[in-house]
C-alpha positions in Angstrom: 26.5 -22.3 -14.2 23.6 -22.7 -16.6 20.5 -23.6 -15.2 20.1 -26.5 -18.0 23.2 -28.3 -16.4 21.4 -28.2 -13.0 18.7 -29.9 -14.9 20.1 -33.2 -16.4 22.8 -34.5 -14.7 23.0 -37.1 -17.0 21.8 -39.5 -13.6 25.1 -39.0 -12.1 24.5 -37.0 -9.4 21.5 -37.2 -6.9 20.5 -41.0 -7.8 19.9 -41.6 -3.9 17.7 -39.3 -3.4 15.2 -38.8 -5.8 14.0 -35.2 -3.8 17.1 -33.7 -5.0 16.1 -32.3 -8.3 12.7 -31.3 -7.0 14.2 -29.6 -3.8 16.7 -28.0 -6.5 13.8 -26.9 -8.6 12.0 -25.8 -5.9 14.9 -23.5 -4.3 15.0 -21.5 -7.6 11.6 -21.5 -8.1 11.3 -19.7 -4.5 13.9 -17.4 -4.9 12.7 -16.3 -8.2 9.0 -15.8 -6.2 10.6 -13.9 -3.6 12.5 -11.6 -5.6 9.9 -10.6 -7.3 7.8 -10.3 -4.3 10.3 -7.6 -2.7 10.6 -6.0 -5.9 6.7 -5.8 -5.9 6.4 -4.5 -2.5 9.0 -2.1 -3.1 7.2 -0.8 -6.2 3.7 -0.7 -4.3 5.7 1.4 -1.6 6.9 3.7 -3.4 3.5 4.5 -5.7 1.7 5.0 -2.5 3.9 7.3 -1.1 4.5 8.8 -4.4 8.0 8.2 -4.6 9.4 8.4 -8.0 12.9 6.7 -8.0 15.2 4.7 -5.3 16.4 7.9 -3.8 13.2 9.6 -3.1 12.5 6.1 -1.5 15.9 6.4 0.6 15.0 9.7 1.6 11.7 9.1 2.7 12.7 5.7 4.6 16.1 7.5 6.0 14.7 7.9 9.8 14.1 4.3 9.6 17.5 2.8 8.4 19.0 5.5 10.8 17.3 4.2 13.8 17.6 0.9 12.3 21.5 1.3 11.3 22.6 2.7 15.2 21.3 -0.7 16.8 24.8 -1.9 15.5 23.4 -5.5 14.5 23.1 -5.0 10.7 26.5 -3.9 9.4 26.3 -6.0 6.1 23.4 -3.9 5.0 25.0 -0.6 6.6 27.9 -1.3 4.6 25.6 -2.3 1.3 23.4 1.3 2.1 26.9 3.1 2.2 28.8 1.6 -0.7 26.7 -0.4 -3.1 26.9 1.1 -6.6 23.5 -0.8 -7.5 20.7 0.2 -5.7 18.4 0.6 -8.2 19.3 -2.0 -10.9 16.5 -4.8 -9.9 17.6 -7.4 -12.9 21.3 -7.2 -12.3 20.3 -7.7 -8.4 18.0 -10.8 -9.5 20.6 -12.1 -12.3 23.3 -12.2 -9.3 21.3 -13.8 -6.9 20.2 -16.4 -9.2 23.7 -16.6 -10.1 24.3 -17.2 -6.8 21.7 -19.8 -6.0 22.8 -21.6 -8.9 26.4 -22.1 -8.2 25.7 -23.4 -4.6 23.5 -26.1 -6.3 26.1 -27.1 -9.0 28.8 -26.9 -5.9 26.1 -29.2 -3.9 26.0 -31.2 -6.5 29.9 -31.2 -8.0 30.4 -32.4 -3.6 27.8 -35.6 -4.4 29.3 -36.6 -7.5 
């Protein structure tokens, strides 16, 4: 879904509630904040600890994630640790989470319609 369909609805959808398309615009303006928060963070992490790519950063956060991983209560991100194929692509992990918060809006808003 293209973000400029989220934007005019052509006054369709949402006429109730005129929050909508600022709570909409506000959703993707906080993921896109947050995403490039964590990425931040992650960068900031790994130049202090001298860490030059995502596995030297796996490595060196491994006791962690194991200790972390044997509590039994994350097995979405034990599976994703074990067989993600995209660790250490940052855009294509922001492009498919946008992706994602995009098409829940257009599906919130193709349900109102």
């Amino acid at each position: 879904m293209q973000a400029a369909q989220l934007a005019d609805d052509g006054g369709q959808c949402g006429a109730d509630d005129h929050g909508v398309e600022h709570r909409q615009a506000r959703t993707v303006d906080l993921y896109a904040r947050g995403a490039t928060h964590s990425e931040i963070v992650v960068q900031e992490l790994m130049q202090s600890q001298n860490w030059n790519n995502g596995d030297e950063l796996r490595v060196g956060l491994a006791p962690q994630m194991r200790w972390l991983m044997a509590t039994g209560r994350y097995p979405v991100l034990e599976r994703h640790l074990v067989e993600a194929r995209r660790k250490d692509d940052p855009q294509w992990q922001f492009e498919l989470g946008l992706d994602c918060v995009l098409d829940g809006i257009a599906a919130r808003l193709a349900k109102s319609c």
